[in-house]
Structure formats: structure tokens, C-alpha cells
C-alpha positions as CSV (number, residue, x, y, z in Angstrom):
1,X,22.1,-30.4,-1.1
2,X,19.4,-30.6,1.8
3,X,19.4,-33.6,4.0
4,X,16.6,-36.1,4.2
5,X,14.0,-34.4,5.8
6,X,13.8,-36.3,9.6
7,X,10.1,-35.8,10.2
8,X,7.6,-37.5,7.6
9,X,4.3,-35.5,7.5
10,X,1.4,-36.3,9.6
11,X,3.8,-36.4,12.8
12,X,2.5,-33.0,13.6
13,X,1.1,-32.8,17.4
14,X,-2.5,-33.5,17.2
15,X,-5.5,-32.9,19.8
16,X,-5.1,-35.9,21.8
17,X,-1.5,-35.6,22.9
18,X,-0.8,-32.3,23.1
19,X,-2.0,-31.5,26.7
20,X,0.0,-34.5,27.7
21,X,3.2,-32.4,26.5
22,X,5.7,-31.3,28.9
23,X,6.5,-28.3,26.5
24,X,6.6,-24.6,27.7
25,X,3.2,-22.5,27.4
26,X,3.9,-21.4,24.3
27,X,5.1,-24.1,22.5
28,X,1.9,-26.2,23.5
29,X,-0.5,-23.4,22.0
30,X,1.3,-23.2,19.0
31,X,1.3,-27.4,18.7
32,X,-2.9,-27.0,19.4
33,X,-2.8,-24.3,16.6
34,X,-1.4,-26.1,13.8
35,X,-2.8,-29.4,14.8
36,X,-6.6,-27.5,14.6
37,X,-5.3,-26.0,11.1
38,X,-4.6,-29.5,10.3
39,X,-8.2,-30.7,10.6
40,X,-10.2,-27.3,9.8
41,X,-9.9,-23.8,8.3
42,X,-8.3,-20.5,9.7
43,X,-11.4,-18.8,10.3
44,X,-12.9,-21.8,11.9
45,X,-10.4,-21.7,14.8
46,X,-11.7,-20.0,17.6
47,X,-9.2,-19.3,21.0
48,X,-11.7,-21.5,23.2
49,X,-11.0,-24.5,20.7
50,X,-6.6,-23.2,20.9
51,X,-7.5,-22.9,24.8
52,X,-8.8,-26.7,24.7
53,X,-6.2,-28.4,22.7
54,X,-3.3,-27.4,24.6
55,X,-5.2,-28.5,28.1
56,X,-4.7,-24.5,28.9
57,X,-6.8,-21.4,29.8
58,X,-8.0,-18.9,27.8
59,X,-5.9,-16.3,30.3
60,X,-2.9,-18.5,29.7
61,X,-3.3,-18.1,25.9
62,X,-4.2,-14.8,26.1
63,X,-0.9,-14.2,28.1
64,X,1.3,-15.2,25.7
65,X,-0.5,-14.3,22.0
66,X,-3.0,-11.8,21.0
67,X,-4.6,-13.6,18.2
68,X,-4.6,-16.7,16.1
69,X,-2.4,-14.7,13.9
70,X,0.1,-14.1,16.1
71,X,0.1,-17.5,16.9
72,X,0.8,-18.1,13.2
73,X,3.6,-15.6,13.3
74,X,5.0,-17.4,16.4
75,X,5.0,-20.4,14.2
76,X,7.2,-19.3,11.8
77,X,9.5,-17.9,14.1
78,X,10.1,-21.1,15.3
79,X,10.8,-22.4,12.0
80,X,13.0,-19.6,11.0
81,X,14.9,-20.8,14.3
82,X,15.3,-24.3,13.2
83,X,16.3,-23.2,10.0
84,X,18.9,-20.6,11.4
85,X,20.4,-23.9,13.9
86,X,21.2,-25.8,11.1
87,X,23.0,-23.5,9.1
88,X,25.8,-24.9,7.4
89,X,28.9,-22.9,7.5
90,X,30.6,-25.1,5.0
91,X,28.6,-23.9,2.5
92,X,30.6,-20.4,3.0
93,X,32.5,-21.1,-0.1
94,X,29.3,-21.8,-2.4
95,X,27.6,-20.2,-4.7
96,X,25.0,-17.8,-3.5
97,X,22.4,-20.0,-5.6
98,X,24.0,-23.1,-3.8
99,X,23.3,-21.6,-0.5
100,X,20.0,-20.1,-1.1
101,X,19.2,-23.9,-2.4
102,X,20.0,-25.2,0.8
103,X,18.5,-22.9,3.2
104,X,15.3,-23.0,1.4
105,X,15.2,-27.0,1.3
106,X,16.2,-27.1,4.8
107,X,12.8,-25.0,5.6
108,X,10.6,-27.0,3.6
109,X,12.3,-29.9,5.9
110,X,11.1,-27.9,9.1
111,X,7.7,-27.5,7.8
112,X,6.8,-30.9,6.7
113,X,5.6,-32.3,9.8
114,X,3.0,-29.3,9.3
115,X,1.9,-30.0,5.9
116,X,-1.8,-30.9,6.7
117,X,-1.8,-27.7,8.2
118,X,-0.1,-25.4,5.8
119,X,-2.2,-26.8,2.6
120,X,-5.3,-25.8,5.2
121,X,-3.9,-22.4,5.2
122,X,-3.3,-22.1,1.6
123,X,-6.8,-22.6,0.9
124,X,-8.2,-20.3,3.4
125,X,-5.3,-17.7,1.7
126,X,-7.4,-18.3,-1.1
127,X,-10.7,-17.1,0.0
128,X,-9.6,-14.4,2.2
129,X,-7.2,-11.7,0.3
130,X,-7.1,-10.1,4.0
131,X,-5.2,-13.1,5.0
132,X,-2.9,-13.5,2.0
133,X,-1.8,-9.8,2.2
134,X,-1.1,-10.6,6.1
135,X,0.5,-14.2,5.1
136,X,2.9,-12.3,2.6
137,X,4.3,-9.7,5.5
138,X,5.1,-12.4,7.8
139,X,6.3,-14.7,4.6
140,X,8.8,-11.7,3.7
141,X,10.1,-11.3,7.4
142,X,10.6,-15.0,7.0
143,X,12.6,-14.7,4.1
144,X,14.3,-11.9,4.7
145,X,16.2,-14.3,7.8
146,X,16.6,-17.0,5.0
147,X,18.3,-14.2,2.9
148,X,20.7,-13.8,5.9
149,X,21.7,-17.3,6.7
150,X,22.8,-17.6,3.0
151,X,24.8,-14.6,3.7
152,X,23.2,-13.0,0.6
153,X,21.5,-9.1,1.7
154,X,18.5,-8.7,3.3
155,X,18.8,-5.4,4.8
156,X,17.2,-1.6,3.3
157,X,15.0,-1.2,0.6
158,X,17.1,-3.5,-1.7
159,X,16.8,-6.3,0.7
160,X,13.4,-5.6,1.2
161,X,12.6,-6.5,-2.5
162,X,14.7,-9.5,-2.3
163,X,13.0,-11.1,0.3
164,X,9.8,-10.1,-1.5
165,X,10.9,-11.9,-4.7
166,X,11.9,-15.1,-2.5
167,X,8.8,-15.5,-0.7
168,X,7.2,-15.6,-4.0
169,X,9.3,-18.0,-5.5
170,X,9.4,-20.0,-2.0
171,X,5.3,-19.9,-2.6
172,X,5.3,-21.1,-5.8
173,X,7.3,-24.1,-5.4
174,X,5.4,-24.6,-2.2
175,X,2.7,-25.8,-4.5
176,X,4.8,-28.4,-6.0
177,X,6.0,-29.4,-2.1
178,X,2.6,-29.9,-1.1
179,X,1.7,-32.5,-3.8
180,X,5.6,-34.1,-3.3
181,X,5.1,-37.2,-1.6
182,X,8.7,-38.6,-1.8
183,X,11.0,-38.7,1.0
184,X,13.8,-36.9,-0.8
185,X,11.5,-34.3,-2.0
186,X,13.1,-34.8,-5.3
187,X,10.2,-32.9,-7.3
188,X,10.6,-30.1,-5.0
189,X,14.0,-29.9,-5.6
190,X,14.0,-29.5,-9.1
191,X,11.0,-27.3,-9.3
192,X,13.1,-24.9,-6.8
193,X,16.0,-25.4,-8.5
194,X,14.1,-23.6,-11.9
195,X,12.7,-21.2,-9.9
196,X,15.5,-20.2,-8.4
197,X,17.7,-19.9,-11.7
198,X,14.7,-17.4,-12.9
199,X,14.9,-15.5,-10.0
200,X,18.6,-14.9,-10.8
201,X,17.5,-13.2,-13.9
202,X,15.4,-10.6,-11.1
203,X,18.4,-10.5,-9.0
204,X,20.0,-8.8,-12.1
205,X,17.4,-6.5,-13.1
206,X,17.3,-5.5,-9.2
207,X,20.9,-5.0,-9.0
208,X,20.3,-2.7,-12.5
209,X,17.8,-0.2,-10.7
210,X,19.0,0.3,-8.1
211,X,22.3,1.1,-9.6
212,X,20.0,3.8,-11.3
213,X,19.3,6.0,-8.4
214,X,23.2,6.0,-7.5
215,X,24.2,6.9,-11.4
216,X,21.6,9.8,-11.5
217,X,23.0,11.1,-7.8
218,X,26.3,11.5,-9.7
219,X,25.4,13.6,-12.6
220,X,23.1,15.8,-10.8
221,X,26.4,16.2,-8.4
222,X,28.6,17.3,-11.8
223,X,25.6,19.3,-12.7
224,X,25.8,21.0,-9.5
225,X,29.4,21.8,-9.2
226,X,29.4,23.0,-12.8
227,X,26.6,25.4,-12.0
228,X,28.4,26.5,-9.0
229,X,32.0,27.5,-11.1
230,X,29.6,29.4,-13.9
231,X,28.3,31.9,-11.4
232,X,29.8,34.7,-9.2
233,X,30.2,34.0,-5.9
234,X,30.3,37.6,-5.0
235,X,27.5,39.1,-7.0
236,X,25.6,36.4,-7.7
237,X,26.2,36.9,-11.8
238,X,27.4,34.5,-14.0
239,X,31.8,34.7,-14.1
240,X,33.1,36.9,-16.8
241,X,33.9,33.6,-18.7
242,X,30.4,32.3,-18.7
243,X,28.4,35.4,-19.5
244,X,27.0,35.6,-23.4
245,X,28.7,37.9,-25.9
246,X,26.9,40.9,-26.1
């Protein structure tokens, strides 16, 4: 089970203190950048504004990200980090459910100080399918990390999909997370809970086609070698054995 999360929302970095931080470069732009999602939409922010907040220059911002989204990505990198840290090794012996549970909760944990920000986002998603398909690539990378830490696969096409399916079910019970305003997150808990006990139902049916490709490979190799023994090797006719009766 996750751990109480440590930092209640709204104690985000906000305008006013930011510049006052002694944090590297590019931990202060991506402070200013979430603290600006915080208060207005996506495509409001401009780099000036980013620039501003963090009591930097537009070079200085420039140097270190190319865009606003990149910022974003940088973002969740960081969270993927503090995610990754606290991985439990105890949990070795759990179920992969179990694990998955925890990893999951513990991100939701990471990202509550940002919650202003993130519901901001989720609205601008809305309005902007550009954004959501961009949201979803960096949302799979994300999970596909969350994938490893619960030592389930997240590599190849296979893990590919499973990260896909998680950062759909992590998005759907984000919505429940973003109107969860106890302390224990106990609403979030159980809606992830469901979710993921559905999602073992895809696991299945993912393990099942991709079983499909590997059966196939298999008979086309029998078909193959049985082909091969019907026909001369010499001639190139079919073997005495295998030719019709005139």
C-alpha cells in the first residue's frame, strides 16, 4: 500500500518565491512552469512569462529547453525520478498487481503538489487534440519506466502496448484523483484498484496475441520443412514417393 502522500496540494512553487530559490537552472524553470499552469492555460504561457517567474533570461531558458513542451517532458522526468527513488524492493515478492498498485500510488503522491497544474492541463488536453496526442507519447514513456520499477515488461512491441494500456488506465483514474480531496487518497485507491483488476483482463488478451504471431511462425516452419522433404533436391521434382500415380 502507498504511503501518505508528504506534500498536500497547493504547496507547488508559485510566482513569488521561485526566483528566491537556490535550485539549479533547470529546476527553477520547470517550478515557474507548473506554477504558471497552475493559474492559466497551456497555450497561455508564453517563454517571456517562464523567463519572468524563475527571475531568469530568456537565453538561460532557452539553454536549457526548447519549448514549453519540453519543459513539460522535463517535468515528468523528474517525477518518473522520484518515483524510481522510492522503489520498494520489498515488494519483490508481490504480486505484479500488488506492485503496479504501489508504483502508481506512489506517482500520484509525486504529483500532488502539482494538482492545480495538472487539472489546468487536462482541460487544455481537452481543447487541443494536438496536445493530447503529444500528452499521451510522453504519458506512455512515463509508464513504460513505471512498468519497469514493478519489474513487470516494458520493453519491444509488447511492452510498448502495455505501457499504452497503463497510461490509459493511469488517466482514467486520474480523474477520480483530481476530485480526491482526502489525505489518504482513499477514493483514488479504490478507483485504481478496479481499474487495474480490468486491465488484468487486457494483460490476458495481450499475452493471447502475441502468442499468435509465435504459433503461426511454427506451422509455417513444419510447412516449410515438409515442402522441403516432398521435392527433389537434385532435379527440383517432387521425390518418387510424393509424385501422383499416373
Amino acid at each position: 500500500m502507498a504511503r501518505k502522500p508528504s506534500h498536500p496540494e497547493g504547496e507547488a512553487p508559485t510566482p513569488r518565491n521561485i526566483s528566491a530559490s537556490d535550485k539549479p537552472m533547470r529546476a527553477k524553470i520547470i517550478d515557474a512552469f507548473m506554477a504558471l499552469l497552475a493559474e492559466k492555460p497551456f497555450e497561455e504561457i508564453t517563454p517571456s512569462e517562464i523567463a519572468a517567474t524563475a527571475g531568469l533570461t530568456l537565453a538561460d531558458v532557452r539553454g536549457e529547453f526548447g519549448s514549453p513542451l519540453a519543459i513539460l517532458a522535463g517535468f515528468m522526468k523528474e517525477i518518473d525520478r522520484t518515483v524510481l527513488s522510492k522503489r520498494d524492493d520489498d515488494l519483490s515478492e508481490e504480486p505484479a498487481r500488488e506492485r503496479l498498485f504501489d508504483v502508481l500510488m506512489q506517482r500520484f503522491e509525486a504529483l500532488t503538489p502539482y494538482k492545480a497544474a495538472i487539472r489546468s492541463l487536462a482541460r487544455s488536453a481537452m481543447r487541443n487534440p494536438g496536445l493530447a496526442f503529444a500528452l499521451n507519447g510522453l504519458s506512455v514513456q512515463s509508464q513504460q519506466w513505471m512498468l519497469a520499477a514493478a519489474d513487470i515488461g516494458s520493453s519491444g512491441p509488447k511492452g510498448l502496448m502495455r505501457a499504452q494500456g497503463l497510461s490509459m488506465i493511469f488517466s482514467s483514474v486520474a480523474r477520480t484523483w483530481l476530485k480526491d480531496e482526502d489525505e489518504g487518497h482513499a477514493r483514488t485507491m479504490a478507483a485504481l484498484d478496479r481499474a487495474l483488476a480490468r486491465g488484468q483482463g487486457f494483460a490476458r488478451l495481450l499475452d493471447d496475441i502475441f502468442m499468435i504471431p509465435q504459433a503461426a511462425c511454427r506451422i509455417r516452419s513444419r510447412f516449410r520443412a515438409r515442402r522441403r522433404d516432398a521435392w527433389d533436391d537434385d532435379d527440383g521434382y517432387p521425390r518418387e514417393d510424393h509424385r501422383p500415380a499416373a
